[in-house]
MARSE-415765 format. One record per residue (C-alpha): x, y, z; residue in three letters. Coordinates in steps of 0.02 Angstrom, whole numbers, padded with zeros to 5 digits, always signed. Each point is the difference from the previous one (the first is absolute). Example, Ala and Ser with C-alpha at 12.3 -4.5 7.8 and 13.67 -1.06 7.14 Angstrom:
REM MARSE-415765
+00615-00225+00390ALA +00069+00172-00033SER 
This chain:
REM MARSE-415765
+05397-06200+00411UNK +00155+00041-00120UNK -00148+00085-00117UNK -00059+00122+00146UNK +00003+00168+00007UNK +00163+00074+00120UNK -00104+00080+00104UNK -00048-00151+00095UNK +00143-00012+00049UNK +00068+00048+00173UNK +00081+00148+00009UNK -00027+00078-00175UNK -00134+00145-00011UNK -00101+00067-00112UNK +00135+00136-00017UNK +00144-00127-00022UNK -00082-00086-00128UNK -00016+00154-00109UNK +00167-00004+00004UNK +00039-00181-00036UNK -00106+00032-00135UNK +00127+00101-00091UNK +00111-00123-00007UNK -00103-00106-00073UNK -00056-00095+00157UNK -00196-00042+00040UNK -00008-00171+00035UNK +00106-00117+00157UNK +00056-00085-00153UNK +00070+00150-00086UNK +00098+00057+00178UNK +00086-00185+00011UNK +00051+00000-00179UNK +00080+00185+00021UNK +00162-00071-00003UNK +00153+00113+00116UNK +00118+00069-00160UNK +00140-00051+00124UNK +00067+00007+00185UNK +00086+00091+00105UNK +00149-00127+00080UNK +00048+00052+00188UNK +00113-00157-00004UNK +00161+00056-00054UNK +00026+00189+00094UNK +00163+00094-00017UNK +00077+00135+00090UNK -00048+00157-00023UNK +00165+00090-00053UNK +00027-00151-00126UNK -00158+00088-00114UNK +00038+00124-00133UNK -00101+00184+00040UNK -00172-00034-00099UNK -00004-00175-00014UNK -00139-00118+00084UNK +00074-00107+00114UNK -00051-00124+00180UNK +00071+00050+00154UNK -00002-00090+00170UNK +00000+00142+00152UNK -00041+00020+00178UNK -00126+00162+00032UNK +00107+00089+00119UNK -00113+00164+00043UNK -00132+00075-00127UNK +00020+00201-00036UNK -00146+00144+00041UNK -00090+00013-00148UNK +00030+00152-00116UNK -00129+00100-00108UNK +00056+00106-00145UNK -00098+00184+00045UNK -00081-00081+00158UNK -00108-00151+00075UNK -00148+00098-00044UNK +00068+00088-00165UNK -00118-00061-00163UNK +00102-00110-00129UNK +00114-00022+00142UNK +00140-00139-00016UNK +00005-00109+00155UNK +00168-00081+00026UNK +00011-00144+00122UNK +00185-00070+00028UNK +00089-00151+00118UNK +00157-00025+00045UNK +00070-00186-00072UNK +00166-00116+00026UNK +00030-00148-00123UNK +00146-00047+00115UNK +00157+00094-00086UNK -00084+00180-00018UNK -00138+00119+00056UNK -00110+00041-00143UNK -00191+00096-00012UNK -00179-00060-00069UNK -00088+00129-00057UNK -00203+00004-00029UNK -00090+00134-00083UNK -00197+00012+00054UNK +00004-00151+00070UNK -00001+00010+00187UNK -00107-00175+00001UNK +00188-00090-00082UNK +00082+00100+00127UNK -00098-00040+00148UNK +00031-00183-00026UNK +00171+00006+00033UNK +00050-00049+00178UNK +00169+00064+00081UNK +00099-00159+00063UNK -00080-00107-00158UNK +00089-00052-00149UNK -00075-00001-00175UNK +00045-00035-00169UNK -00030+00162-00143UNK -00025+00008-00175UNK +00007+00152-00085UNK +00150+00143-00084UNK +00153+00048+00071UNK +00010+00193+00018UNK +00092+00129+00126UNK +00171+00047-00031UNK +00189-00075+00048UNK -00032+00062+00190UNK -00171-00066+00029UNK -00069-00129-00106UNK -00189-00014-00010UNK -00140-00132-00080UNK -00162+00086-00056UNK -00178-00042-00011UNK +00049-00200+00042UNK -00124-00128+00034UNK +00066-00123+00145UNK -00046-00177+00093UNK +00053-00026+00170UNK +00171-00096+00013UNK -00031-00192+00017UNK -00156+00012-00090UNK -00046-00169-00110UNK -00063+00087-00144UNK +00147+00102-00075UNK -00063-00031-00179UNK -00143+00143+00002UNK -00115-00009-00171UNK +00011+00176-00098UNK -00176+00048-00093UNK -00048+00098-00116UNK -00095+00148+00063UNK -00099+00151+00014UNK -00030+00136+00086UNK -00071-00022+00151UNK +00032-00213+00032UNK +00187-00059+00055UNK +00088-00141-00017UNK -00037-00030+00216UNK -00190+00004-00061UNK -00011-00109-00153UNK +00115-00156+00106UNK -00110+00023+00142UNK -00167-00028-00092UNK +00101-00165-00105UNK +00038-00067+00160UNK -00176+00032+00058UNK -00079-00097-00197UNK +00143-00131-00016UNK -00049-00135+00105UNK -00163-00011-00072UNK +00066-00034-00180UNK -00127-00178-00021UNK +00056-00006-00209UNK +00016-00184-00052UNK +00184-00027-00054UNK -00019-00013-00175UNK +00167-00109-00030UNK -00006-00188+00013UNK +00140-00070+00149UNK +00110-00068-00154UNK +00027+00174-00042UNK +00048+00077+00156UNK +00109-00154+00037UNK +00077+00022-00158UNK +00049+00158-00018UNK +00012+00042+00193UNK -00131+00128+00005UNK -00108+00076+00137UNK -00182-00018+00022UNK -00087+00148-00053UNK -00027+00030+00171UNK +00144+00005+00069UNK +00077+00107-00149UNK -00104+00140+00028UNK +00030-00010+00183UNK +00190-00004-00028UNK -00004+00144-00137UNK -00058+00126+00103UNK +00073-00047+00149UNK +00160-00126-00013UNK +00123-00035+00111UNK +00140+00024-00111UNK +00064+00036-00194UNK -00021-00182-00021UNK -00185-00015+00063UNK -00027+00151-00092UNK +00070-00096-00152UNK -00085-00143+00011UNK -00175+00078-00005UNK +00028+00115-00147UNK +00052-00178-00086UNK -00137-00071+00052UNK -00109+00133-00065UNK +00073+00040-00144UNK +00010-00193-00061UNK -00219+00000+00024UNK +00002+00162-00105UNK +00111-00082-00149UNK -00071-00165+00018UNK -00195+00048-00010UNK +00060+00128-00132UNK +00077-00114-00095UNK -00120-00170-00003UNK -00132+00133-00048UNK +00081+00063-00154UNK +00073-00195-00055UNK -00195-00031+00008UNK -00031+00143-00100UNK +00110-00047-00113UNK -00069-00159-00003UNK -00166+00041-00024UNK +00063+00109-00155UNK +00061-00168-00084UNK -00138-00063-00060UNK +00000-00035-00195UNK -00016+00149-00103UNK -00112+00024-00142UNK +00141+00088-00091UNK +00137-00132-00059UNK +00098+00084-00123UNK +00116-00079-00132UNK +00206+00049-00037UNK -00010+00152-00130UNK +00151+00088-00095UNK +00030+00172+00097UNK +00142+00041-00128UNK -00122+00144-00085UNK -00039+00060+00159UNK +00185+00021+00044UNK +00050+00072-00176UNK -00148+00144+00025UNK +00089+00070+00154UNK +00094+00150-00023UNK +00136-00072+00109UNK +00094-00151+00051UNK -00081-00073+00136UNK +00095-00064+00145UNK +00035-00183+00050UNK -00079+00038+00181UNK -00161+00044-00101UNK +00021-00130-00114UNK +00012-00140+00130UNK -00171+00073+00075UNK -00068-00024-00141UNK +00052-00180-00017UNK -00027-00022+00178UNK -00195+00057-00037UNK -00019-00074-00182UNK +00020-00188+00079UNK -00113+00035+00148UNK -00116+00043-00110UNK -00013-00146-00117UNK -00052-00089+00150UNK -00140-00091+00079UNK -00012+00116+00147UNK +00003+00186+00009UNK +00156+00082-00007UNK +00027+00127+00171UNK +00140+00090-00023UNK +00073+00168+00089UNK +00106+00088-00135UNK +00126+00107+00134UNK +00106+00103-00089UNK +00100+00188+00040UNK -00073+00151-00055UNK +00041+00016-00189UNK +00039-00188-00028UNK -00133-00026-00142UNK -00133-00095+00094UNK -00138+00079-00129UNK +00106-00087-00149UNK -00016-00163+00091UNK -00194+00019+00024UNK -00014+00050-00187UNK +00070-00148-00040UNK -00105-00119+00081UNK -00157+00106-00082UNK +00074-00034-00147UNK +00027-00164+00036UNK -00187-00029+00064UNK -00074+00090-00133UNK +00072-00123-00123UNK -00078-00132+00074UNK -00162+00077-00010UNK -00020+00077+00173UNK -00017+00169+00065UNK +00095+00076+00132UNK -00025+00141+00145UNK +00133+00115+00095UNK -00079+00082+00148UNK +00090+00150+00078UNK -00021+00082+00179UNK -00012+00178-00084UNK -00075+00085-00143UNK +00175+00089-00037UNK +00091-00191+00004UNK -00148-00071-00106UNK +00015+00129-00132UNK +00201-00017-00020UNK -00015-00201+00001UNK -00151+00036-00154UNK +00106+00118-00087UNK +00157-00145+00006UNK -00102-00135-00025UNK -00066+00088-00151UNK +00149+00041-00074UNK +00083-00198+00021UNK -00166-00071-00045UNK -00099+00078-00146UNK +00137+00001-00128UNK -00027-00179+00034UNK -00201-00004-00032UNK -00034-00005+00161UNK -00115+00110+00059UNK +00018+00093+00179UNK -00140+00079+00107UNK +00012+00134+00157UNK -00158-00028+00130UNK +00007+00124+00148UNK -00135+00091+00099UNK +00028+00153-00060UNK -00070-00044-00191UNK -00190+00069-00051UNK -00130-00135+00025UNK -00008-00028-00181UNK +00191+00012-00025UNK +00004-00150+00128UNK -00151-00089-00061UNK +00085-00025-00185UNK +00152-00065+00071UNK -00106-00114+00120UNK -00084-00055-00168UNK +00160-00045-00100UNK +00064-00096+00152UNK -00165-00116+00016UNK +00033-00024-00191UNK +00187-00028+00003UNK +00044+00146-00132UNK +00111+00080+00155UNK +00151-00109+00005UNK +00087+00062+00161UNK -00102+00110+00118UNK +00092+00124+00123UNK -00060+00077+00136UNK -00026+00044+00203UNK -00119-00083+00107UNK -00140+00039-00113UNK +00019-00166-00092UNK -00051-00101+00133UNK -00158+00106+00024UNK -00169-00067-00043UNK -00046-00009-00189UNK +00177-00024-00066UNK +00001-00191-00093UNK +00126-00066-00094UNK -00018-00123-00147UNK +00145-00103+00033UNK +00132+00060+00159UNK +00132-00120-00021UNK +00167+00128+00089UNK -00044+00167+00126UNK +00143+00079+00073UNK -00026+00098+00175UNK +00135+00146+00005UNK +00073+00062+00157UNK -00099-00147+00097UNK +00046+00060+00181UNK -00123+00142-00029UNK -00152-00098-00038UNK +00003-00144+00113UNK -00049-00171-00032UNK -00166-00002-00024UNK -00010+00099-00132UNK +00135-00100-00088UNK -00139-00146+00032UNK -00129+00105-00091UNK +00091+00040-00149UNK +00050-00206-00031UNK -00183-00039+00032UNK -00040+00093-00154UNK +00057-00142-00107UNK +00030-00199+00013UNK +00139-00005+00123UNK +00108+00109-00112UNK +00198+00021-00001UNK +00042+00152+00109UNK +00166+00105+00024UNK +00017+00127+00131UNK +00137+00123-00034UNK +00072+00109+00149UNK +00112+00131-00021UNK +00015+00021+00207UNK +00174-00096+00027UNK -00058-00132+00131UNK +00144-00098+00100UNK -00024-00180-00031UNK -00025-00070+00160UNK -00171+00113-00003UNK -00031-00015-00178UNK -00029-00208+00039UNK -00120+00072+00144UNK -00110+00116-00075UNK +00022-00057-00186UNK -00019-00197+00076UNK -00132-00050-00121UNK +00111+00053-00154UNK +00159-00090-00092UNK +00126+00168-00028UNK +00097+00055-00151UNK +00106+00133+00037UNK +00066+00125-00116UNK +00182+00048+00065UNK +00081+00084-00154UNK -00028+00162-00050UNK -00014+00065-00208UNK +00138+00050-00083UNK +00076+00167+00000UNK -00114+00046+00157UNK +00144+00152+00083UNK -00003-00004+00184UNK -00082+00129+00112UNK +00102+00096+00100UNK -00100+00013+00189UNK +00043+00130+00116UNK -00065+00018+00197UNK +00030+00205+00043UNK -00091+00128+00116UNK -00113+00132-00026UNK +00171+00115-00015UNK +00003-00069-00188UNK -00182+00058-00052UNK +00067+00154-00080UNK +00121-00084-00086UNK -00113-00130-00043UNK -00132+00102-00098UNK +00165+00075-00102UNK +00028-00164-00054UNK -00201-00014-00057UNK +00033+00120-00086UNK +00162-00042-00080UNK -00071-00151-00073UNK -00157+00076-00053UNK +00104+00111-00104UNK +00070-00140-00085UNK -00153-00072-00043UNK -00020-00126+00176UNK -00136-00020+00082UNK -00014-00036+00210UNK -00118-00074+00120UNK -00031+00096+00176UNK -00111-00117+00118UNK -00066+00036+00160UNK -00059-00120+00127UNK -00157+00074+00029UNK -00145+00123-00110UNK -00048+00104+00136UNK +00051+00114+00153UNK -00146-00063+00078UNK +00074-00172-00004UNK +00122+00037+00122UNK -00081+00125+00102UNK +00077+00126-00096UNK +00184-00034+00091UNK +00101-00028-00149UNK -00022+00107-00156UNK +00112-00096-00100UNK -00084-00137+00000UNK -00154+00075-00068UNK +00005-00051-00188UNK -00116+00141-00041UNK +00062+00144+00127UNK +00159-00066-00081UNK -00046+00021-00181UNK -00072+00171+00035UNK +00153+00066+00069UNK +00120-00085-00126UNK -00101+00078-00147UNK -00002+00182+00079UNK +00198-00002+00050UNK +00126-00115-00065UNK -00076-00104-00145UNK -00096+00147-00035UNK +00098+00004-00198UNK -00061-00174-00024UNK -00145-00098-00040UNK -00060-00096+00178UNK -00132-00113+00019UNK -00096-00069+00157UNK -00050-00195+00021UNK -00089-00074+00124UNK -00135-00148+00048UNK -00150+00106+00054UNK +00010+00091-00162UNK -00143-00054-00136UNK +00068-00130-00118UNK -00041+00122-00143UNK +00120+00113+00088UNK +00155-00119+00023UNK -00024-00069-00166UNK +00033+00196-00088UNK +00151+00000+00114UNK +00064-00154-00025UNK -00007+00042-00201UNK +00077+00162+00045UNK +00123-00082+00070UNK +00057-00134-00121UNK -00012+00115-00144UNK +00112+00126+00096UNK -00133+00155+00010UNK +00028-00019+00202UNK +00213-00012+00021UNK -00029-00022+00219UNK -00144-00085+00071UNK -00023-00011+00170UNK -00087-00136+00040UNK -00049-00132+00169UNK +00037-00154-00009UNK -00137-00040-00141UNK +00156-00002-00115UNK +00077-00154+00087UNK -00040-00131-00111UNK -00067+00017-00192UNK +00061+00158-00090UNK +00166-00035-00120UNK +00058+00175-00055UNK +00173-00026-00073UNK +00037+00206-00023UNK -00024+00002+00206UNK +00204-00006+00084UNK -00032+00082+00184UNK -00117-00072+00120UNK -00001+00089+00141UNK -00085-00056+00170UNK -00033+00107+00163UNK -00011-00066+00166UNK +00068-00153-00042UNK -00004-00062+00163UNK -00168-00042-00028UNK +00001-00124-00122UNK +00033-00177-00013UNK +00164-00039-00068UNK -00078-00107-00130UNK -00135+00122-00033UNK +00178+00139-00031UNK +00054-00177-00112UNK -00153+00013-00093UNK -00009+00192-00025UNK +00179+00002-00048UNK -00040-00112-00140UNK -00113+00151-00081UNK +00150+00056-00067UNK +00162-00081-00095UNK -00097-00046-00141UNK +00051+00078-00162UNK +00184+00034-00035UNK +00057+00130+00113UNK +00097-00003+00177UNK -00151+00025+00116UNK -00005+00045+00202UNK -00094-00043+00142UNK +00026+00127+00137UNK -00089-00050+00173UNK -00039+00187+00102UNK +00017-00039+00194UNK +00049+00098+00146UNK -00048-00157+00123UNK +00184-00046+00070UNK -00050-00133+00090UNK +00111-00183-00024UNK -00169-00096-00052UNK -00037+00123-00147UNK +00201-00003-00040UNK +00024-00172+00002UNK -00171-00008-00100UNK +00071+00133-00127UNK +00167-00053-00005UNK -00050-00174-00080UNK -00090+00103-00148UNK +00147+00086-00045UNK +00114-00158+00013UNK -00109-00119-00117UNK -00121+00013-00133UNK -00050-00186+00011UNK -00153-00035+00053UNK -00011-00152+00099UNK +00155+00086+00127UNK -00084+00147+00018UNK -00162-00142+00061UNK +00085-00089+00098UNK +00060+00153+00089UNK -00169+00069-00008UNK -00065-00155+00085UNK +00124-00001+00143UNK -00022+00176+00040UNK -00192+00006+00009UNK -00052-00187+00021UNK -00136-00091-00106UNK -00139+00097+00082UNK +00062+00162-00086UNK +00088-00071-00138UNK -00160+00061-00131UNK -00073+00107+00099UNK -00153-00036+00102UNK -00089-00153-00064UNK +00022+00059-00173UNK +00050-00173-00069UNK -00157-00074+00075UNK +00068-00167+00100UNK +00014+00043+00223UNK +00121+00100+00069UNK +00123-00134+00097UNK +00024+00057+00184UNK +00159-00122+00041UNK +00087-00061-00159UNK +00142+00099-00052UNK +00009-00052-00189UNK +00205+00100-00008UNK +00056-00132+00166UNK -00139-00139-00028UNK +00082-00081-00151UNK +00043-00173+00070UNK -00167+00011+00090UNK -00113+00024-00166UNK +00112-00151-00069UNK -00032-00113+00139UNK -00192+00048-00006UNK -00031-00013-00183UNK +00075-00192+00017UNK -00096-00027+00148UNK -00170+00057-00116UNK +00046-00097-00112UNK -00003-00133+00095UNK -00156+00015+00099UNK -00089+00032-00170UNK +00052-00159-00069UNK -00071-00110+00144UNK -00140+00094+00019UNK -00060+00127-00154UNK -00156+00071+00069UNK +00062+00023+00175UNK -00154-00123+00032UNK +00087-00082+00145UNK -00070+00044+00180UNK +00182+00034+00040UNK +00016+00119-00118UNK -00178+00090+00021UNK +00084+00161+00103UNK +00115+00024-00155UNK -00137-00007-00112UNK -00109+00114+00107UNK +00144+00143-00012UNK +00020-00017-00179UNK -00177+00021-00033UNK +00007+00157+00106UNK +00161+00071-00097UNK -00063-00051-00178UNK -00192+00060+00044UNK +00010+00139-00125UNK +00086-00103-00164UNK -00088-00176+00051UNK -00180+00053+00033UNK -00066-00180+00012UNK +00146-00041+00104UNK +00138-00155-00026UNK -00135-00132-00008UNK 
């Protein structure tokens, strides 16, 4: 039944489901697991006069006589306002709730009856008022009330009437053995989903989201300890202890002992029996492309070749121009394989890979395309991992004998969800940045500024500085045309015809032809184009040192790690650089947000900030980094809870490794279903 269609269910029509639909909800299934994002508490009311004008507050009162209604330019008037009002006393004062178009609210209320309201203190000193509230009758049982998330045209009244029509027929085995409930004092599944969307109080409430949250972790977490597992068996590519001294004295710099430690860290995975897997997280700037040069350097001396794989063409080409330049002074001998190469450009560099003549091979997701054979993969490196997903991780290690792999990320993850999503991988972290590397100066200001903001452009351009303008979107169109500014090329139109018109401005973004970005990317970085105004294509990849303003509109609309990440597109030659984030959204979520950026430049703060604000789900955008979005577990308040769980998998694994028991067939069952697109054949 939890498979079926919601239409066979009583009370939702054809018209209803439409709009379930856009929230993602065709299946019962899909409406149980559409978890309340909180509650509304009528337990604790206060009086009325005790509530600061415009806050949210409960309120106890007696309906002592309900008003006429009142209709701005008449009952019959088009786009009239209808105003519906009653007359309330919590007991100390006389106060009014007010209802706009919504006579049904209003006609519930009974003179002589006491409720309990929920919604914003208004009025003035004389007569206070609460607007627009939603209510319960006074000695009602239920005075937690689940809060949805909606859409136009369902309420929150609709989608708990319809659970509380589907709940009781919830027939799903319990998937965790007695020993574990017992344990760890958990609900049956049951019973948590009946008590999450309707509990009887914050504890109840509490209890369930536990309960759900620990079957998330838990199947999450035995599925990627099997992974990792299954990684281990014995690789074909045990490599011996080699002197990395030349590679060291060919840098141009002094390498720090953050990246040096990596590199130790990797060197004596690697010269054992079973592939290394190893996430390389490091802040933007911190010299993770060093580290990976060394271990193809490394590799390469012991006779095997290695591959870097990149999520864009832009990224590939930078890590194939540094690679080049640590590596072929060296004799080693560094290839770029992309999709945007001729056929015959791509079929010579296919040809010295099958022969082993190309040493290191960079490139995007073309090298794991059909055709491409390597003579002897021993290292591949997957950059920026959370925007491939697993599988194709998978595909790039089957293309040798179980070879040593490194993932490097650049997208400061907070720890406690770095052992989550990174669970199959040991981590090195690189938490020291290069020498000499001068802070950048972040500023949050208004649209006020903008003016004053293209002076300084200019300023710098006229001494030789270039800047970075992005936009969070290419197109008008994009937005329905609402917001001009944050059209990159509306934007770059009118910046070339009226303020930046003296300088040299160039446009940058995805849907242009590779051909395209390429010329103005080399524009770019051989200072031809001083401002480029650019999406969000720029985010990861492009090193311009000369660049010392980067500049981002609405940015309101953009993860604080993706701001983290742009911000690193600049401070990286030896000039004071800015990062100036254009808002003229006031509200305390995008202050707090933008606050934090101006406060710290590290990385793994700015995360774990990230993380609390917008939750896992969010946290890379949606399903970007290829694992399921988690509907309970909080990874910023879970902490103890991912402890207590990776112990407990631990555990479970080492009595039984294949999950083969009968007890533990249900777990086995869900982690099959979660892993179904990285573990085709299943854990077997």
């Amino acid at each position: 039944m939890l498979n079926n269609d919601i239409t066979t269910l009583r009370g939702i029509s054809t018209k209803r489901a439409a709009l379930y639909k856009k929230l993602g909800i065709t299946t019962v299934r899909d409406l149980i697991f559409h978890f309340p994002r909180g509650y509304i508490d009528y337990s604790l009311p206060v009086k009325i006069n005790s509530v600061n004008f415009g806050e949210t507050c409960v309120v106890k009162a007696e309906v002592i006589r309900k008003l006429r209604p009142f209709y701005t330019g008449g009952a019959y008037a088009r786009n009239s306002l209808s105003i519906y009002k009653a007359a309330l006393n919590d007991g100390e004062s006389e106060f009014l709730c007010v209802f706009f178009n919504s006579e049904y609210n209003w006609g519930k209320l009974l003179p002589g009856k006491s409720y309990i309201f929920h919604g914003k203190a208004g009025g003035n000193e004389l007569l206070r008022e609460i607007t627009s509230p939603l209510f319960i009758e006074a000695g009602d049982p239920n005075v937690l009330v689940p809060k949805y998330r909606l859409t136009a045209g369902l309420t929150q009244v609709m989608i708990a009437n319809n659970l509380k029509t589907v709940l009781p027929c919830f027939d799903e085995k319990e998937i965790f053995p007695d020993e574990i409930l017992k344990e760890f004092s958990l609900f049956d599944k049951k019973t948590a989903l009946e008590k999450i969307h309707f509990p009887e109080s914050q504890e109840e409430a509490g209890a369930a989201k536990r309960r759900l949250a620990f079957e998330e972790l838990l199947v999450l977490q035995l599925g990627m300890n099997m992974l990792r597992k299954r990684n281990r068996k014995l690789t074909g590519t045990v490599m011996q202890k080699q002197d990395l001294s030349g590679f060291y004295r060919a840098l141009p710099f002094e390498p720090t002992g953050a990246q040096k430690r990596a590199v130790d860290e990797a060197v004596n995975d690697m010269q054992k029996l079973i592939p290394m897997n190893r996430l390389l997280q490091g802040d933007v700037g911190s010299g993770k492309t060093m580290v990976a040069a060394a271990l193809c350097f490394f590799a390469h001396n012991n006779g095997f070749q290695s591959v870097f794989m990149a999520p864009t063409e832009l990224l590939a080409a930078q890590h194939y121009n540094t690679l080049k330049a640590f590596l072929e002074p060296l004799g080693i001998n560094v290839e770029l394989l992309t999709g945007s190469l001729t056929a015959a450009e791509k079929k010579a560099v296919k040809t010295r890979v099958k022969t082993g003549e190309a040493h290191v091979v960079t490139g995007t997701q073309a090298l794991i395309q059909k055709g491409v054979e390597f003579m002897r993969l021993g290292f591949a490196v997957t950059d920026e991992q959370h925007r491939f997903g697993v599988n194709q991780r998978s595909t790039l290690v089957s293309m040798g004998e179980n070879p040593h792999t490194l993932v490097m990320s650049a997208t400061p993850i907070p720890r406690t969800l770095a052992l989550i999503i990174y669970g199959d991988l040991d981590i090195s972290l690189l938490d020291e940045m290069p020498k000499g590397r001068i802070p950048i100066n972040t500023y949050s200001v208004n649209t006020s500024y903008r003016e004053r903001l293209y002076r300084f452009i200019l300023k710098k351009a006229a001494e030789g500085s270039q800047s970075y303008i992005v936009c969070p979107l290419i197109e008008d169109s994009e937005a329905g045309g609402s917001n001009e500014r944050a059209s990159a090329v509306n934007y770059y139109s009118e910046l070339k015809r009226t303020y930046l018109k003296d300088i040299n401005v160039g446009l940058l973004h995805g849907k242009m032809k590779q051909a395209e970005k390429d010329a103005v990317m080399e524009g770019f970085k051989n200072g031809d184009i001083t401002a480029l105004i650019s999406t969000t294509v720029i985010e990861v990849g492009i090193d311009v040192p000369n660049a010392v303003i980067m500049l981002i509109e609405n940015a309101e609309r953009f993860g604080l790690s993706q701001l983290h990440q742009l911000r690193g597109r600049v401070g990286r030659g030896e000039k004071q650089s800015y990062c100036i984030l254009v808002t003229d959204n006031d509200s305390a979520y995008t202050k707090a947000r933008l606050d934090t950026m101006t406060k710290t430049a590290n990385g793994f703060e700015v995360a774990n900030v990230d993380l609390k604000l917008r939750g896992p789900g969010d946290f890379f955008g949606r399903k970007q980094h290829g694992l399921p979005e988690l509907r309970m577990a909080d990874m910023a308040e879970d902490v103890s809870l991912v402890s207590e769980i990776k112990e407990l998998a631990g555990r479970i694994l080492e009595r039984d490794s294949g999950l083969k028991n009968p007890e533990h067939e249900g777990l086995k069952a869900r982690i099959n279903e979660l892993f179904s697109g990285v573990n085709e054949h299943g854990f077997n």
